[in-house]
NUFI-986832 format. One record per residue: residue in one letter; chain; y, x, z of N, C-alpha, C, O in turn. Coordinates in steps of 0.1 Angstrom, whole numbers, plus 5000, padded with zeros to 4 digits. Layout:
  dogu  keti    nv    nu    nw   cav   cau   caw    cv    cu    cw    ov    ou    ow
     a     A     Y     X     Z     Y     X     Z     Y     X     Z     Y     X     Z
...
END
This chain:
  dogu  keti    nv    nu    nw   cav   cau   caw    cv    cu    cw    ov    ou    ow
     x     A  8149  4367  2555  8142  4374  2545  8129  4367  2542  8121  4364  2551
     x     A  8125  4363  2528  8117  4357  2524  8100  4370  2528  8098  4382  2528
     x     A  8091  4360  2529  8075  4372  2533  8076  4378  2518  8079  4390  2520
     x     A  8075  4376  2508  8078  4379  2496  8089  4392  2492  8088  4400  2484
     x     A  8096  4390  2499  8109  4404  2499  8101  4415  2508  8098  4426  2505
     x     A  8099  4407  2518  8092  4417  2527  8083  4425  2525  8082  4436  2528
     x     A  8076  4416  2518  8061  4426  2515  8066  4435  2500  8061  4446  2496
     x     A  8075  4429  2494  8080  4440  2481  8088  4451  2493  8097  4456  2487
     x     A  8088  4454  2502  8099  4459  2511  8087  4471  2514  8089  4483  2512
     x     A  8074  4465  2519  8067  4474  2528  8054  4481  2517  8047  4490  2520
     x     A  8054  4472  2504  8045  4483  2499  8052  4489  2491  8044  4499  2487
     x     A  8060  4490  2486  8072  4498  2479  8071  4516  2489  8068  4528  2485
     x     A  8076  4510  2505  8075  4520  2513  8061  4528  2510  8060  4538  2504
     x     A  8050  4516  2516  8035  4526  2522  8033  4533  2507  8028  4544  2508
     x     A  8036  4530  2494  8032  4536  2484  8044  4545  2475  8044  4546  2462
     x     A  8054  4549  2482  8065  4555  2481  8070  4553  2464  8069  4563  2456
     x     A  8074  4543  2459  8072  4538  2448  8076  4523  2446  8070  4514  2453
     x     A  8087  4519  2435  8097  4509  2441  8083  4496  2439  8071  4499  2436
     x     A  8086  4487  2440  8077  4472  2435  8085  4461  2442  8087  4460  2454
     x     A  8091  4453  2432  8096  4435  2437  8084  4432  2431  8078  4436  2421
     x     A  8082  4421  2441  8074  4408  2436  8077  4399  2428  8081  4390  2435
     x     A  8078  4398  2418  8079  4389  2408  8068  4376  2404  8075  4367  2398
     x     A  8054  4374  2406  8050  4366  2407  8036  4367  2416  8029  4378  2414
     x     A  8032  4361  2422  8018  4356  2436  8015  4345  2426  8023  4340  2419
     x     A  8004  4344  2428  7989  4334  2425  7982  4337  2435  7979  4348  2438
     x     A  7978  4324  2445  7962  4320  2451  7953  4325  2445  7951  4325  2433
     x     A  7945  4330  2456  7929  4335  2449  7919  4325  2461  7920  4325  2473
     x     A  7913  4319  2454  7902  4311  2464  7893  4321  2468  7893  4333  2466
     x     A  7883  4312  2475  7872  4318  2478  7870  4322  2494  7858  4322  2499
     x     A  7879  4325  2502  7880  4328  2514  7876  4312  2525  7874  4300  2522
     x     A  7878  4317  2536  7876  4302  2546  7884  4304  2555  7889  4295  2561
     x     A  7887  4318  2561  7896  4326  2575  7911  4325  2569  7919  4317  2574
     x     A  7914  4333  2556  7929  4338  2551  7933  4332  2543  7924  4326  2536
     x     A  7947  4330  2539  7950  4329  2526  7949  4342  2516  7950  4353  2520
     x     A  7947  4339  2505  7948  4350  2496  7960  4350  2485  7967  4340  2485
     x     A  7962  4362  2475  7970  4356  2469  7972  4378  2459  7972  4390  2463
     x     A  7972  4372  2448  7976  4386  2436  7991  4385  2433  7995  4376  2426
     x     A  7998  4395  2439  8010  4398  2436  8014  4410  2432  8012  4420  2437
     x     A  8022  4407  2420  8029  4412  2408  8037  4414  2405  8044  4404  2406
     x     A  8048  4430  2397  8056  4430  2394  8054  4435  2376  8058  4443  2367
     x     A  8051  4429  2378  8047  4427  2359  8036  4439  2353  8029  4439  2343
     x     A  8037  4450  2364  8028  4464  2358  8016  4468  2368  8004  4469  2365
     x     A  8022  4471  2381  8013  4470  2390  8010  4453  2400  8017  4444  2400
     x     A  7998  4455  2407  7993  4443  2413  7987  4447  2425  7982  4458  2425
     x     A  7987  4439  2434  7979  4443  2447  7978  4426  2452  7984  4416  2450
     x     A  7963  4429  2463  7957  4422  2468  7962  4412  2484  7958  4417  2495
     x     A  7966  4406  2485  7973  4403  2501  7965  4394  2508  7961  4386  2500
     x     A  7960  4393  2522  7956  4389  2529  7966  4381  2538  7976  4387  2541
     x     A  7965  4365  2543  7976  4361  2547  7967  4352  2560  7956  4348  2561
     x     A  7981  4352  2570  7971  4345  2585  7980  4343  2593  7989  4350  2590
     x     A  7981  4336  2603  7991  4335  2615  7993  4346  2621  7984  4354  2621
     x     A  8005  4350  2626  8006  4362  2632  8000  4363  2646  8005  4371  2654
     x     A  7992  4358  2648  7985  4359  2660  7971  4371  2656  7965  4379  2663
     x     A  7970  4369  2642  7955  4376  2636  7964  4390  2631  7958  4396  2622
     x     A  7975  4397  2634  7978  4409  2634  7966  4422  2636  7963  4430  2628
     x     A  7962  4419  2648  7952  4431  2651  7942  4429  2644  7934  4438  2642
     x     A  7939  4412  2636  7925  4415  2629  7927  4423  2618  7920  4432  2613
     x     A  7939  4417  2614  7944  4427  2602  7943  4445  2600  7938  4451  2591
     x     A  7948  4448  2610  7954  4462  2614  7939  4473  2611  7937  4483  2604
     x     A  7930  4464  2623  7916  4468  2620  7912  4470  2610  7910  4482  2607
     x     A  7910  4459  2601  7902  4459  2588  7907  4472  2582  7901  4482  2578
     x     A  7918  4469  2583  7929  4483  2571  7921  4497  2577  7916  4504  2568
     x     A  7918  4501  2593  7914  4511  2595  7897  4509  2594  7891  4518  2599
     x     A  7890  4500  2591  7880  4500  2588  7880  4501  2575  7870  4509  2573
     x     A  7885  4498  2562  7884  4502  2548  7892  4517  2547  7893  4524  2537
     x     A  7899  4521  2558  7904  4532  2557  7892  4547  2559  7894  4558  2554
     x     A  7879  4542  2568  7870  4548  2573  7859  4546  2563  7851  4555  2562
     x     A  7858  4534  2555  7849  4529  2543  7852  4538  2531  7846  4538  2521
     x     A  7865  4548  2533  7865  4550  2519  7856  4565  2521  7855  4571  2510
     x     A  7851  4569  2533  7846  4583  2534  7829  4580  2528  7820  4588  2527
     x     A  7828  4564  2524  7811  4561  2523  7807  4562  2510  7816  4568  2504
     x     A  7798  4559  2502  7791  4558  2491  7797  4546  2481  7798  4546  2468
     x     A  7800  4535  2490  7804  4527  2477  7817  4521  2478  7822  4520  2489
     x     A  7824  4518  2468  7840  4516  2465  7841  4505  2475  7835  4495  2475
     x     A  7850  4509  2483  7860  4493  2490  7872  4495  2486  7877  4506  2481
     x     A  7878  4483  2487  7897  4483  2482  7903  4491  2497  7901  4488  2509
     x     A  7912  4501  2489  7918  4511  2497  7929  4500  2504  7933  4489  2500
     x     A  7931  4506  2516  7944  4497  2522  7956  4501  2519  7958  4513  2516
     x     A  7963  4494  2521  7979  4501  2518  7990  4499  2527  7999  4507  2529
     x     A  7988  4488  2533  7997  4486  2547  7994  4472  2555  7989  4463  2548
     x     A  7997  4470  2568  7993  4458  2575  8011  4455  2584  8020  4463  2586
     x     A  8011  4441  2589  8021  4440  2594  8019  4425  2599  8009  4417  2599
     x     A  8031  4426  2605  8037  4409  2606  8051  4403  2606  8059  4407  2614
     x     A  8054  4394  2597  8067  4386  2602  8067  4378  2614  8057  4378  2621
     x     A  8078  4370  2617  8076  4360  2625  8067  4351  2627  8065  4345  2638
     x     A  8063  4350  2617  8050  4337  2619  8040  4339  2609  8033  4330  2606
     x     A  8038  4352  2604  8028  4355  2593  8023  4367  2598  8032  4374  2602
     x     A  8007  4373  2599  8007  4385  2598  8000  4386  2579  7997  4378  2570
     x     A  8000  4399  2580  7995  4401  2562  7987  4413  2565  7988  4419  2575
     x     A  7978  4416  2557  7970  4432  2550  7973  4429  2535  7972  4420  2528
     x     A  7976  4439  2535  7978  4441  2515  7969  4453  2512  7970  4464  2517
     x     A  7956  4448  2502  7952  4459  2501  7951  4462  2486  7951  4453  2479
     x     A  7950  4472  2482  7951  4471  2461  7943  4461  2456  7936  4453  2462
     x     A  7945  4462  2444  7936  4445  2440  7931  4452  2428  7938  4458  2421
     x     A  7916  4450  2426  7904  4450  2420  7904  4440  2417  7906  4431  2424
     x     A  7898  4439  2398  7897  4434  2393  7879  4433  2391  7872  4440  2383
     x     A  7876  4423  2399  7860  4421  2403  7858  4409  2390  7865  4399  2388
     x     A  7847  4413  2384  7839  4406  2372  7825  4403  2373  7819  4401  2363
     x     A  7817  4401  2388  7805  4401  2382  7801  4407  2392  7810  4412  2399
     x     A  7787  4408  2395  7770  4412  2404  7773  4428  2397  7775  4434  2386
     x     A  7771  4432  2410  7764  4450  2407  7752  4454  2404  7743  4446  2408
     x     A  7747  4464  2396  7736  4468  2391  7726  4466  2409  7727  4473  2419
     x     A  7718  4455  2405  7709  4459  2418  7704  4470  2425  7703  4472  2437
     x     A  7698  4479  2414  7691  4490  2418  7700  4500  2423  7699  4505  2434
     x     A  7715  4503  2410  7723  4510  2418  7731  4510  2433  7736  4518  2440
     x     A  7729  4494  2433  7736  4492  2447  7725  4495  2457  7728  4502  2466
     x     A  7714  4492  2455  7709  4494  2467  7707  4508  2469  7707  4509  2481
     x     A  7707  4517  2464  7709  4534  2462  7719  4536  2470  7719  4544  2480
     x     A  7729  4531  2467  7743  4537  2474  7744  4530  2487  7746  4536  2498
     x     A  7742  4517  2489  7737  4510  2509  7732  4520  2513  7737  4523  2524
     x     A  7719  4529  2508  7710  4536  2513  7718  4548  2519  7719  4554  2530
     x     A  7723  4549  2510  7735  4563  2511  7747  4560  2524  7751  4567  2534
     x     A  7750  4550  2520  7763  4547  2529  7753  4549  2543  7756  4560  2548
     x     A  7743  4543  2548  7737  4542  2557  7737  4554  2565  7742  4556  2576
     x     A  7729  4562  2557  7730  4582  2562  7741  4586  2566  7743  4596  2574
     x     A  7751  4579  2561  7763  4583  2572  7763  4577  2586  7762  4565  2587
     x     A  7763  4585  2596  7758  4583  2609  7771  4591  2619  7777  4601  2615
     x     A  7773  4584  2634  7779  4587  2640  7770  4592  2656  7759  4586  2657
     x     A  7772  4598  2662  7767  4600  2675  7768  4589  2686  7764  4591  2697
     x     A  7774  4575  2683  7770  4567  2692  7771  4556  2684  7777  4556  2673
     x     A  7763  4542  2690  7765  4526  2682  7779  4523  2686  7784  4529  2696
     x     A  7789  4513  2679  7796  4509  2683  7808  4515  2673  7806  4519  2661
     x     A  7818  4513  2678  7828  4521  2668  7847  4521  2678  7848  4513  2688
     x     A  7857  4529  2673  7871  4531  2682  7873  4520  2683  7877  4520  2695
     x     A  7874  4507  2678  7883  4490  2682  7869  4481  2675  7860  4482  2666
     x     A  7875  4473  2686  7867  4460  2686  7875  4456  2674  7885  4463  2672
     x     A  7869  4441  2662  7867  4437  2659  7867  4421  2656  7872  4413  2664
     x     A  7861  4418  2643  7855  4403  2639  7849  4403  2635  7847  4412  2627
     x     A  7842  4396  2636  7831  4384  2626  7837  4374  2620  7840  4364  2627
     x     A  7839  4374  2607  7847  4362  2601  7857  4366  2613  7861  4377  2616
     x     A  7863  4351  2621  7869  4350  2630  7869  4349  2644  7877  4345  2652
     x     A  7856  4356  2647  7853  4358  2658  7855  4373  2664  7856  4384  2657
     x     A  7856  4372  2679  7859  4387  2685  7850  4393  2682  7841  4384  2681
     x     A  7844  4408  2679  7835  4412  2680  7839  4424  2685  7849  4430  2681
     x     A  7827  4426  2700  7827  4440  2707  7824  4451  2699  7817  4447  2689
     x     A  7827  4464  2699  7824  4480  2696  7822  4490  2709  7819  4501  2706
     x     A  7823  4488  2719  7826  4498  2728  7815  4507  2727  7804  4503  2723
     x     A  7817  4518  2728  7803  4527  2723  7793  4529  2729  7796  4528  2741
     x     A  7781  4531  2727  7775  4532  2735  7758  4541  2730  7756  4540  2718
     x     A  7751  4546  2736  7744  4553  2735  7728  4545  2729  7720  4549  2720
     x     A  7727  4531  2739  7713  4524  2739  7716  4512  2730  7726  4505  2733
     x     A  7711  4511  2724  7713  4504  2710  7706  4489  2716  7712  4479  2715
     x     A  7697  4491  2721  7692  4472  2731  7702  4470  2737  7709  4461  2732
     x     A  7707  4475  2746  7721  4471  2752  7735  4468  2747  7742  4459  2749
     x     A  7736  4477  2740  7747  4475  2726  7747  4458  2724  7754  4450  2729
     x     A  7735  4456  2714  7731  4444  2710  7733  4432  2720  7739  4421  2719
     x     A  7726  4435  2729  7729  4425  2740  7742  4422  2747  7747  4411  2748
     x     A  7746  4431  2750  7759  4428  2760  7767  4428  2746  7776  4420  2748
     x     A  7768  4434  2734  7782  4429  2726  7780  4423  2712  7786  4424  2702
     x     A  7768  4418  2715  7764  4407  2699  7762  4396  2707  7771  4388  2710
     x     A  7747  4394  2711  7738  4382  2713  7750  4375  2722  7756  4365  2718
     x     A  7753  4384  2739  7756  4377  2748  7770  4369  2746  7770  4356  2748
     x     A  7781  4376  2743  7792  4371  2737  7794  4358  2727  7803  4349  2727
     x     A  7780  4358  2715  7780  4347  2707  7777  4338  2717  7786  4329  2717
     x     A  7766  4337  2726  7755  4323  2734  7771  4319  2744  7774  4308  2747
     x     A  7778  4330  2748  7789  4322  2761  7795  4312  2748  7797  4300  2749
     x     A  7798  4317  2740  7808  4312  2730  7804  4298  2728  7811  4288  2731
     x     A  7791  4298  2723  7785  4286  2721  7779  4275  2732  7776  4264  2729
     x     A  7779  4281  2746  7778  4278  2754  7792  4263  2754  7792  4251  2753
     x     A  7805  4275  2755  7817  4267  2758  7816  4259  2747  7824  4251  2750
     x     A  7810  4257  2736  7819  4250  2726  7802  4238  2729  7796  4232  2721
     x     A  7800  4239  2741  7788  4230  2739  7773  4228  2739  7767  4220  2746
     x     A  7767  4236  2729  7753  4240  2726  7749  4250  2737  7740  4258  2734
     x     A  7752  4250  2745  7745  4256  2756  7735  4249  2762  7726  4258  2763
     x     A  7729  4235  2767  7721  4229  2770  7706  4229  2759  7694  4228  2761
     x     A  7712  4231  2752  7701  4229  2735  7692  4245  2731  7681  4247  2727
     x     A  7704  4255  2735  7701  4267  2736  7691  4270  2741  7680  4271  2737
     x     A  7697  4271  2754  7695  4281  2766  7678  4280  2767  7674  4291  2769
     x     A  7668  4270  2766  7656  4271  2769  7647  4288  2761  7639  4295  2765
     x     A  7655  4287  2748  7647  4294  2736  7660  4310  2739  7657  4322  2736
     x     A  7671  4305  2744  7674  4317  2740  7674  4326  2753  7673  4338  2751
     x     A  7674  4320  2767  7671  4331  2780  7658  4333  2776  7655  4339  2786
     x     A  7646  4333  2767  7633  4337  2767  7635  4347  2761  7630  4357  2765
     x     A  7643  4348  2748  7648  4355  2736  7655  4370  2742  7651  4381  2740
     x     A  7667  4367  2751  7671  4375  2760  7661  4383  2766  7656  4391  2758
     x     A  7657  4381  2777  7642  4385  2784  7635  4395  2780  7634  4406  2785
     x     A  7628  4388  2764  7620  4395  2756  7621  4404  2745  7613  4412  2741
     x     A  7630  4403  2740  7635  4410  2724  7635  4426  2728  7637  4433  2719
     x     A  7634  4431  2737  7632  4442  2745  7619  4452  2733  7620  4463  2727
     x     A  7611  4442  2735  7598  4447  2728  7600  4450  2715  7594  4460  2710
     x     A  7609  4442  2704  7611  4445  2690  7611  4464  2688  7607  4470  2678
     x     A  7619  4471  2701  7622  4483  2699  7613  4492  2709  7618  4502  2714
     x     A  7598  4488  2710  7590  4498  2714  7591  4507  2711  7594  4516  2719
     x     A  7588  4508  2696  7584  4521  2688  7594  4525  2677  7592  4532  2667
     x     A  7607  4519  2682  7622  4513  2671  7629  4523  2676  7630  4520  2688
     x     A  7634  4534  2674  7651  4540  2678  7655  4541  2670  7652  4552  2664
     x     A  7666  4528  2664  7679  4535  2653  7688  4543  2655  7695  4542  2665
     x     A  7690  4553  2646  7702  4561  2643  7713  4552  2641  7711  4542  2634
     x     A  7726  4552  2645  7737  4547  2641  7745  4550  2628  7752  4559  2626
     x     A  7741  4538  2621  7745  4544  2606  7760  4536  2603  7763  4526  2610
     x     A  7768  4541  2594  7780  4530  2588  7774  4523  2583  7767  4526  2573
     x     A  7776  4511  2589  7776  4497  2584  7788  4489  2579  7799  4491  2584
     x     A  7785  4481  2569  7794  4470  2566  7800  4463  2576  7811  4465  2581
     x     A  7789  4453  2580  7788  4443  2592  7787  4430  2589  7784  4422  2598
     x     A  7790  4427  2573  7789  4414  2572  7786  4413  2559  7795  4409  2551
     x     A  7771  4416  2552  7771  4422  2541  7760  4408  2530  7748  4408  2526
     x     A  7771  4396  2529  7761  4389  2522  7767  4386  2513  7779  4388  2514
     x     A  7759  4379  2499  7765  4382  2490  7778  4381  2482  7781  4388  2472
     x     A  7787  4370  2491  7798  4371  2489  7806  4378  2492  7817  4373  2491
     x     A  7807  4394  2498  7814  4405  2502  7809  4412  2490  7816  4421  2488
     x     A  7801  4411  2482  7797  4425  2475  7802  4416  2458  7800  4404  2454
     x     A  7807  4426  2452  7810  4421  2435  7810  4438  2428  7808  4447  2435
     x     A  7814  4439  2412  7814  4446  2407  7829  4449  2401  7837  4439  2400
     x     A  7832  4459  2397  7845  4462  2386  7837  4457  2372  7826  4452  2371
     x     A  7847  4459  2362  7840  4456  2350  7835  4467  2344  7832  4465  2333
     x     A  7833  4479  2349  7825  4486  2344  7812  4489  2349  7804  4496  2343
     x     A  7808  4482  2362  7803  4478  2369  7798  4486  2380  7787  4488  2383
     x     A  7813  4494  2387  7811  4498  2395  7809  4489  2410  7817  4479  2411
     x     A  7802  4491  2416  7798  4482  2430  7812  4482  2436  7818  4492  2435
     x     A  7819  4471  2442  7825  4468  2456  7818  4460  2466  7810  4451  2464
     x     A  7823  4466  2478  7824  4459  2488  7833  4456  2498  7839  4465  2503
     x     A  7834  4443  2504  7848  4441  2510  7846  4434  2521  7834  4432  2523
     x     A  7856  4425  2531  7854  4422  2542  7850  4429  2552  7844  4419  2557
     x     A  7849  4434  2557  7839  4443  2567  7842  4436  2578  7852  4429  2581
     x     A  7831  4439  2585  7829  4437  2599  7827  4446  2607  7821  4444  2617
     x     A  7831  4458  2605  7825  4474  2602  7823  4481  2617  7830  4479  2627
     x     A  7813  4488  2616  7813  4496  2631  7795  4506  2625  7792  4507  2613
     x     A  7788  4512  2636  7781  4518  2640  7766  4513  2644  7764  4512  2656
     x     A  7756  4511  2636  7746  4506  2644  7734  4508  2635  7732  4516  2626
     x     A  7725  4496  2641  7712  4496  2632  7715  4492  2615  7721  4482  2612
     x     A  7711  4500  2608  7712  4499  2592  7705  4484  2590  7712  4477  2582
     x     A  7693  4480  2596  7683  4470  2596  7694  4454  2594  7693  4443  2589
     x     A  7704  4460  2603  7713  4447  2604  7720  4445  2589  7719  4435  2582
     x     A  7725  4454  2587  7728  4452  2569  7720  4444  2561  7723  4433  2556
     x     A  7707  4452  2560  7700  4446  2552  7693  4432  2555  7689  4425  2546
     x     A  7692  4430  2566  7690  4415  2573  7700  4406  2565  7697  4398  2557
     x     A  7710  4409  2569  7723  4403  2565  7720  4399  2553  7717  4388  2553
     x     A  7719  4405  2542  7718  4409  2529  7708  4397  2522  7707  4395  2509
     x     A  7699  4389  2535  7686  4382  2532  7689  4367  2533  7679  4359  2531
     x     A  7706  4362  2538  7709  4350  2544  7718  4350  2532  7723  4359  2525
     x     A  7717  4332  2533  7725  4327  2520  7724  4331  2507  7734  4333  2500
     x     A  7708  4333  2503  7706  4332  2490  7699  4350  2483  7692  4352  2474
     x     A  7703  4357  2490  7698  4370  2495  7701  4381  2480  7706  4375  2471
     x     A  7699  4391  2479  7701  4400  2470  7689  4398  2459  7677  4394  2462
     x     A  7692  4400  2448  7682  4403  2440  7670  4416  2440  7674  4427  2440
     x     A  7656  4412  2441  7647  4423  2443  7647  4437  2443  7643  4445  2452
     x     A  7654  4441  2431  7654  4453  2422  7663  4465  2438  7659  4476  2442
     x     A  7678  4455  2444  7680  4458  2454  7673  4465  2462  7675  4477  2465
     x     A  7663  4457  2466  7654  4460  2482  7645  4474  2476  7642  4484  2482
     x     A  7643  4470  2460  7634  4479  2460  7637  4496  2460  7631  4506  2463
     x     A  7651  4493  2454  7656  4510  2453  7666  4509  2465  7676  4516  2463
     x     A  7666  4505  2475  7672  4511  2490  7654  4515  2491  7649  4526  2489
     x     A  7650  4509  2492  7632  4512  2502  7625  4522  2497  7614  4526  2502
     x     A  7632  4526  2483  7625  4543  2473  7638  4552  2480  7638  4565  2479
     x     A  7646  4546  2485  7657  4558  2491  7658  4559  2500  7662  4570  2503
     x     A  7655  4553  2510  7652  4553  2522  7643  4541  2530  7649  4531  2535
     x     A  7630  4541  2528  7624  4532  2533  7626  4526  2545  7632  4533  2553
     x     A  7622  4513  2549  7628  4501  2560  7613  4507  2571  7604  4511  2563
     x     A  7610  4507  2585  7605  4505  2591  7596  4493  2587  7599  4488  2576
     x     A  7586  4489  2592  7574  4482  2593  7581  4467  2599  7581  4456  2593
     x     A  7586  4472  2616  7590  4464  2618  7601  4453  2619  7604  4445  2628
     x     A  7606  4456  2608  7619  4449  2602  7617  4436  2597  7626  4429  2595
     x     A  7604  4432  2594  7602  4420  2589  7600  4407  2601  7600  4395  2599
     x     A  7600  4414  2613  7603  4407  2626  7619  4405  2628  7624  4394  2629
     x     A  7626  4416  2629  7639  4420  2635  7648  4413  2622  7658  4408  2626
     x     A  7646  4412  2608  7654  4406  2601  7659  4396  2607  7671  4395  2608
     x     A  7650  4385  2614  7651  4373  2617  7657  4374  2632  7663  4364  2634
     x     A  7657  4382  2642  7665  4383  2654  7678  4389  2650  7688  4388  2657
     x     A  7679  4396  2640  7698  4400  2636  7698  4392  2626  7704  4398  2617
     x     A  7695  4384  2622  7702  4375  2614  7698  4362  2627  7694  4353  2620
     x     A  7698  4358  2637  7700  4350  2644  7720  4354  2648  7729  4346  2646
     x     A  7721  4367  2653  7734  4367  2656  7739  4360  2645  7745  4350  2650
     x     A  7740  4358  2632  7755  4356  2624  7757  4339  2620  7767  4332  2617
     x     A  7740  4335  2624  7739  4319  2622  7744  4310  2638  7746  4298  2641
     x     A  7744  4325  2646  7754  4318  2662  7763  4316  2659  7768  4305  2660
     x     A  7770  4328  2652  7786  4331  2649  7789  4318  2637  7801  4314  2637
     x     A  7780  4311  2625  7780  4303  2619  7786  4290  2631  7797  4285  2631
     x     A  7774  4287  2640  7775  4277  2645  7789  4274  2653  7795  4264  2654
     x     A  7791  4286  2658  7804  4289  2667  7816  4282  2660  7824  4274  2665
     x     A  7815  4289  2645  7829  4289  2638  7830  4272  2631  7839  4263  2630
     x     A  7816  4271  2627  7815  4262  2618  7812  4246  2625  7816  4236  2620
     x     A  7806  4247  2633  7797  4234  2641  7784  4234  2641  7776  4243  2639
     x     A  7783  4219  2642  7764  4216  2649  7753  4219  2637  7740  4220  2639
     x     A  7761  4220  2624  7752  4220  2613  7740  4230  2615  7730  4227  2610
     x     A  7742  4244  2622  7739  4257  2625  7729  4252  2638  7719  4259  2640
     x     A  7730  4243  2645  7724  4243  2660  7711  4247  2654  7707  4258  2655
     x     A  7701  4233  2646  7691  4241  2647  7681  4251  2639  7670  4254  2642
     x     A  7689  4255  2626  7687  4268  2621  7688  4277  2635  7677  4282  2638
     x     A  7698  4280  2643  7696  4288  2653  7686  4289  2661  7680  4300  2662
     x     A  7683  4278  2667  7671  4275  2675  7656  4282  2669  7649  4290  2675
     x     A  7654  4277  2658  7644  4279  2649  7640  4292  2649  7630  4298  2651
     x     A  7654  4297  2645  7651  4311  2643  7649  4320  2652  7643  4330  2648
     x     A  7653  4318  2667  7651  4321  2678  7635  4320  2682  7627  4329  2684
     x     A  7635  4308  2683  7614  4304  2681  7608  4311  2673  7597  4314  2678
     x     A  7611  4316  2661  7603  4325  2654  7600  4337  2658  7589  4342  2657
     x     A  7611  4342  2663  7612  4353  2668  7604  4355  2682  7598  4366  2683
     x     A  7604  4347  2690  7596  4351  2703  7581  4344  2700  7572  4346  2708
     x     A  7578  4335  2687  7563  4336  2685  7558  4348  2675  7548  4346  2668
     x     A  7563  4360  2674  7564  4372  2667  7568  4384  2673  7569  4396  2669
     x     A  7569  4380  2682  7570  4393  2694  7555  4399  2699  7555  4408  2708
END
């Protein structure tokens, strides 16, 4: 059976409602999946495509946009996850994304999504980053959280793939000390994205906000909007109507730059040495700002 029958096989089922595939087009823009819009001349949906070894990354996502749809702003609903023999897939509906969201309105509804809050950091299943593992186990202390299932996980990683020698002087100090960022800091665990830069976020053509990819789990909100500041960053109007909706702490203008060190590890990890010393750097900033 061709992946193509198949998948006319399984969303036909999840959406009780016949659909052959009649024609797939590639959609660029990804670096982890293939993508691809498939069509039966009336309806269309979104597919996600990957070795069947990335099943569970799949499976996740679907229950992380399954849990995104209880938030503030639109993500693409899922509709079913699987695998053939040598492919896993997510198919999720396909949005017809045209364009940047109203800044101000987006940043309104982040703010919103945020206030949704759980009783512990962390979230039911571990995770990715891009394509990396990422921990959730839950947990109550939000420094610990961060440490044992962000920082430490990325530095072994990077350790094995090498940059451990180059590291380790700036980041066991980093370790050590980042303690102090949360003197006077206790985040609430808010829903987060998890990987919220500007290429996850687009609009409908009416210009309702999407957002997509997630990295999703439970934690500091601050991480979001950190995020939000790498690779070219959100437009002003953003910052300014989350911070009239729920204003940022004081000291976020430190901590931007220690959570956004995690995702430039996770860069380095996935990507190579290009990242070594953006990492470093940013690590140095960080403990001459402590």
């Amino acid at each position: 059976m061709s992946l193509w029958h198949h998948l006319s096989e399984q969303i036909s089922l999840h959406t009780d409602s016949h659909f052959k595939i009649n024609h797939h087009a590639p959609i660029g823009g990804g670096c982890i999946n293939e993508a691809y819009r498939v069509s039966d001349g009336n309806s269309a949906y979104f597919v996600k495509l990957n070795s069947s070894q990335y099943h569970d990354m799949f499976e996740t996502e679907a229950l992380s946009l399954q849990e995104m749809q209880l938030g503030t702003v639109r993500v693409p609903k899922p509709i079913c996850s699987g695998q053939t023999e040598t492919q896993a897939y997510l198919v999720l509906e396909y949005l017809a994304l045209s364009g940047r969201p109203d800044p101000a309105l987006f940043g309104q509804q982040i703010a919103a999504m945020h206030q949704i809050t759980s009783n512990q950091h962390g979230w039911l299943r571990d995770n990715t980053i891009g394509a990396t593992p990422q921990l959730n186990n839950r947990s109550n202390n939000w420094v610990s959280f961060w440490r044992e299932q962000r920082l430490l996980p990325q530095l072994n990683l990077a350790h094995k793939n090498g940059y451990g020698s180059a590291l380790s002087p700036v980041t066991d100090k980093l370790l050590a000390d980042f303690e102090r960022l949360f003197d006077s800091y206790s985040p609430q665990p808010s829903m987060l994205h998890g990987d919220l830069w500007g290429g996850n976020a687009a609009a409908l053509a009416d210009g309702t906000a999407v957002i997509f990819d997630p990295a999703f789990y439970y934690g500091d909100r601050e991480t979001d909007i950190a995020m939000t500041q790498l690779f070219g960053g959100f437009e002003p109007r953003f910052y300014a109507a989350y911070n009239e909706a729920w204003p940022l702490d004081a000291g976020f203008a430190v901590r931007k730059t220690f959570y956004n060190f995690y995702h430039i590890l996770n860069h380095l990890n996935l990507f190579g040495g290009g990242y070594l010393g953006q990492a470093i750097s940013m690590a140095e900033k960080v403990l001459a700002e402590i």
